[in-house]
N, C-alpha and C positions, 0 to 999 in steps of 0.2 A: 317489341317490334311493331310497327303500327301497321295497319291493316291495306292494302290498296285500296283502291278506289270501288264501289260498291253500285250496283243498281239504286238503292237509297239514295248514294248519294246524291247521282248523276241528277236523281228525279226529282231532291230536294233542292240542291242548287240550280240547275235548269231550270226547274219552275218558280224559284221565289226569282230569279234575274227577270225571265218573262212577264211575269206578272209583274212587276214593279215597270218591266216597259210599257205593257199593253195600259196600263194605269194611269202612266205620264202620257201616252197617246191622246189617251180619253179627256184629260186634262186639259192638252193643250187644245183642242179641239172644242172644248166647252168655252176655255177661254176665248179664243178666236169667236165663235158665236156672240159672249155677249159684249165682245171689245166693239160691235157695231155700233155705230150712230142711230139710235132708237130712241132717243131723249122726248121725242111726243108722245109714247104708252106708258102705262102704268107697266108696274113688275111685274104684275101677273101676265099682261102684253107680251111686254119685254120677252118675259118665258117661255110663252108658247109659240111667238115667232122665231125663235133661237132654236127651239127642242121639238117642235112638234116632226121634225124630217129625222131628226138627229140621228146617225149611222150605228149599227151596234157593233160592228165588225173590233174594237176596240175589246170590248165586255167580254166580246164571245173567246176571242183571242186570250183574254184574265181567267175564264174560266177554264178552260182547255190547263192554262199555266195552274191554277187553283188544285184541281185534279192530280197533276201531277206532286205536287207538293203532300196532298193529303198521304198517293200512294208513298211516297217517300219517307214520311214519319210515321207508317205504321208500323216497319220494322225501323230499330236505331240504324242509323248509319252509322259506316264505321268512322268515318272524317267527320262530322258536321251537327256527331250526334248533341252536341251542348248547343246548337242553334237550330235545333227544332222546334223544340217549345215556340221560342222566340219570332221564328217563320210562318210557326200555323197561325200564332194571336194576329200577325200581322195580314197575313191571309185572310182572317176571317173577317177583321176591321173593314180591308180593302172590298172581300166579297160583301158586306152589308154596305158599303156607300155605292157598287154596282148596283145593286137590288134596289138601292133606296130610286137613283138614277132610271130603273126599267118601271119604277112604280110610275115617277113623276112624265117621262118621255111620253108611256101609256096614256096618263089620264091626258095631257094636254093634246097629244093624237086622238084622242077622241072630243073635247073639247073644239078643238080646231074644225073635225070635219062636218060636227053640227053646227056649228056656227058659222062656216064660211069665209070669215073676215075677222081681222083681230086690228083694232085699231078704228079712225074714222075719216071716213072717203075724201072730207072737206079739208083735213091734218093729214100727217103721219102714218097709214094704213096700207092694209096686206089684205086680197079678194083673193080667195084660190078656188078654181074652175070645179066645178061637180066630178068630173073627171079623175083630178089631179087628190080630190078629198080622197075618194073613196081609194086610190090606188095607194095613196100613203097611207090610209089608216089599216088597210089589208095587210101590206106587209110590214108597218108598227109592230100591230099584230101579234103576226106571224111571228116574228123575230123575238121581239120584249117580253112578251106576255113568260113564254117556256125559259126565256135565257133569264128573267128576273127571277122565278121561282127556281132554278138552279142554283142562281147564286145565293139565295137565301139557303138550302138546303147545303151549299159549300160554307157558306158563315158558319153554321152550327157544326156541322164535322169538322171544320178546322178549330174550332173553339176549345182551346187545352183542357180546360177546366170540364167542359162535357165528356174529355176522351178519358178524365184521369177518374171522372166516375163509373166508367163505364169500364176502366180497369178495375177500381175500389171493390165494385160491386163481382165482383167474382172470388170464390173464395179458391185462393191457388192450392191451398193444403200445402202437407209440411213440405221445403224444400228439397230436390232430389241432389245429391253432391254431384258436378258435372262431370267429375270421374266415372261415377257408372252410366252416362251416357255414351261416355268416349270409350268404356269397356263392350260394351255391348259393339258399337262403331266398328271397335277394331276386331270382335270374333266378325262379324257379318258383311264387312267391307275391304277392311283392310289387311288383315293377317295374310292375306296371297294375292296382295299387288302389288303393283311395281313400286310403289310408296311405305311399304311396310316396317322399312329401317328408320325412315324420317317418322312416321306415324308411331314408333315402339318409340322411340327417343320423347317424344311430344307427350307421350302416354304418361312415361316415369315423372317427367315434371309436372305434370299437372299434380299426381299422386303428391308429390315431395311440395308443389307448392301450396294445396290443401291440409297436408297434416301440418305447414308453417301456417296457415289461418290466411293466406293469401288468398283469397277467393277472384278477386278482381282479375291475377296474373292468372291463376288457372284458366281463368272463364278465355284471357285472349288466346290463352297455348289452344284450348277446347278451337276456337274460333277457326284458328291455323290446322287443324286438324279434320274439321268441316268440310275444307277447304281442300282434302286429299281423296276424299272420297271419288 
């Protein structure tokens, strides 16, 4: 019998759908910038008159989505568990080209408001007012500087391979059979609730499906019995 729906789940599929929105946001938006007519600056030009304003409301919205994904694969879900793995690598991908994005936004925000002018007066050029420098490179800032060091710090916690050492590295000791968990369960929870008939039933099969070497089927009856408490 499979499992309903699970807080994991909700948090893993909610957040990799968001993040992949908030991603394409960012995307298209990037596009849009450098689909401009800017054919008289070089690239580097090019760049900093596209990105030096560039909005983070996209990133921030990835991270937020990021977050939730992480809290979702720390326990398995019960629907979604074989697309974990799969979700956080992609997560983490997505969170380092964010970071890579709040590096580049940053330097060319600062870039811009030393220099004042990208381009040349006589060509193709951009003058922006002492004013308008310092209020965009404040809240640059403000905004890129903490939300690129987040998502660099969400790259790495979603990173499977960082998570699966950091399970390695603990030693579980020997296995506990999930029958005497769900014995213990049932003196201290359920033996005098109103669940007790359904829980004593649940109880015997896990027993029966343990001494048949079934671990797997006991571990879900165990799951359904969690579940009564």
């Amino acid at each position: 019998m499979r499992a309903g729906w699970t807080r994991e789940d909700l948090l893993l599929a909610g957040g990799a759908v968001v993040a992949l929105a908030a991603s394409a946001e960012t995307a298209w938006w990037l596009q849009a910038r450098f689909a401009l007519d800017l054919g008289g600056l070089s690239a580097l030009e090019r760049a900093g008159a596209a990105l030096w304003d560039f909005r983070p409301l996209g990133t921030a919205v990835f991270a937020l989505a990021a977050i939730a994904v992480i809290l979702g694969a720390a326990e398995p879900p019960s629907r979604f568990e074989a697309l974990a793995g799969p979700v956080r690598a992609g997560v983490a991908v997505l969170a380092a080209a964010h970071a890579a994005l709040a590096f580049v936004v940053t330097v060319l925000a600062v870039w811009i408001a030393a220099a004042g002018e990208v381009g040349r007066q006589d060509e193709l050029g951009f003058v922006y007012s002492p004013g308008d420098r310092a209020f965009t490179l404040v809240t640059q800032l403000l905004a890129w500087v903490p939300l690129g060091a987040l998502c660099v710090l969400l790259a790495l916690l979603a990173t499977p391979r960082a998570h699966a050492e950091d399970v390695e590295g603990v030693d579980p000791g020997p296995a506990t059979p999930v029958s005497e968990e769900m014995e213990e369960l049932w003196r201290e929870h359920l033996a005098h609730s109103s669940s007790r008939e359904r829980a004593r039933t649940l109880l015997r099969r896990i027993h029966a499906l343990e001494e048949a070497g079934d671990d797997e089927g006991a571990q879900e009856l165990a799951d359904q019995m969690r579940r009564l408490r």
